[in-house]
Phi, psi and omega in degrees: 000163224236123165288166140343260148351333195234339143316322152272013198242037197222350173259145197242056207289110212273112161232063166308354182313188194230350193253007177307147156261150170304008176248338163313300252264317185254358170273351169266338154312310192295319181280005171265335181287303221262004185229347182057056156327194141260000173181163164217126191240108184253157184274136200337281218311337202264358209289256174343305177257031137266013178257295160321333151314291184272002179312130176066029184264173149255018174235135217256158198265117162254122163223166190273167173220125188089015168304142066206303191223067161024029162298308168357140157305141189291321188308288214282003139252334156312325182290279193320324197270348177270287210309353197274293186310277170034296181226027155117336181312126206231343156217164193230130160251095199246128183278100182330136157288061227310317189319297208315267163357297195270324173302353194125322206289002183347338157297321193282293185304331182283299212287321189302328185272298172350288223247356151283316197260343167313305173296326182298315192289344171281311195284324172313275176328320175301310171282009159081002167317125171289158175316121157318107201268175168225112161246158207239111157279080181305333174081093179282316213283008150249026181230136172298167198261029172246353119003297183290318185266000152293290203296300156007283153327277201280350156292311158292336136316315181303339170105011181307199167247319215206150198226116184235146181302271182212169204264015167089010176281310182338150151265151168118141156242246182267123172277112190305319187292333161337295162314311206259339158299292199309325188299312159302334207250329190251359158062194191289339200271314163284135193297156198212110197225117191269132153223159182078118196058034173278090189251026172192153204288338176280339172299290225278328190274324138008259155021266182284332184285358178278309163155031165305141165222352121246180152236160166235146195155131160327339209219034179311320207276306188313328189287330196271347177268334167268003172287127176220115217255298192317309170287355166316288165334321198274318192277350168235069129230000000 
């Protein structure tokens, strides 16, 4: 069982609305400050003041890259995911090219993460920076479940960190057999990041018992105000 404290720190509190505003942008800075998440993920543009926000803080500046469905030309998520380090960005939720990937092009997809976590790792060191981490949103719920494991492969070939179910566009949201095929496929050592539609601590522990080792959601203060670990305890045994 998860102290409090070890429990915000597995969350990934997520603001992606496309109508957030700079007064959104920094009271979700402020509740990330005061609960110590592991990261607040914000869209490319808000990237620079939420890194001020949070400046000397413990919690890391995340955005997504090639969002909602990683269609981008690949130069043009290399460009983004270095301008995203750039300006402060310490993780990439970077979207697989789902087209590419159910067409077949799997060379296209392998080179595109290749030469995507390859620029992060130079522009981090340019920028004097800790290591970038890069997850990969593969999108389950438009992937077979040889699809899912394909998709898997190359992106943990590829030198990614995390393997993330999807990015909350999707329909459906993080799937425990989901959690629990990647996590098999990617074995221990690697990150496994539940996203969409996480709104409740049985959804969220589900989850992590699958083998999640973060989540993203919108619903960080709720989930942590509502975590209570002794009752947990209580309802398994």
């Amino acid at each position: 069982m998860y102290t409090k404290e070890q429990f915000a720190k597995l969350i990934d509190y997520t603001l992606i609305r496309p109508t957030a505003i700079e007064d959104d942008i920094i009271n979700i800075c402020k509740e990330a400050r005061r609960y110590h998440f592991a990261a607040v993920v914000v869209l490319p543009f808000w990237v620079s003041l939420a890194v001020r926000e949070l400046e000397g803080t413990d919690v890391k500046v995340c955005t997504p890259i090639g969002f909602p469905h990683g269609a981008n030309t690949r130069s043009t998520k290399v460009y983004e995911a270095k301008n995203a380090v750039a300006n402060g960005a310490e993780e990439l939720d970077v979207v697989m090219n789902v087209g590419a990937l159910k067409s077949g092009d799997y060379e296209y997809v392998r080179r595109e993460l290749s030469d995507l976590v390859g620029a992060v790792s130079l522009s981090g060191m340019t920028q004097e920076s800790n290591r970038v981490l890069v997850k990969v949103i593969i999108e389950t719920p438009f992937l077979t479940k040889e699809e899912k494991v394909i998709a898997c492969e190359i992106a943990r070939d590829a030198g990614a960190d995390y393997i993330k179910t999807s990015t909350g566009t999707a329909p459906n949201g993080a799937m425990k057999q989901d959690v629990q095929l990647i996590r098999s496929i990617v074995g221990p050592s690697m990150g496994v990041k539940a996203a969409g539609g996480i709104r409740t601590i049985e959804h969220a522990m589900d989850l992590l018992d699958a083998g999640a080792s973060r989540l993203g959601t919108s619903t960080g203060v709720i989930l942590l105000e509502a975590y209570n670990p002794d009752e947990l305890l209580k309802h398994a045994k």
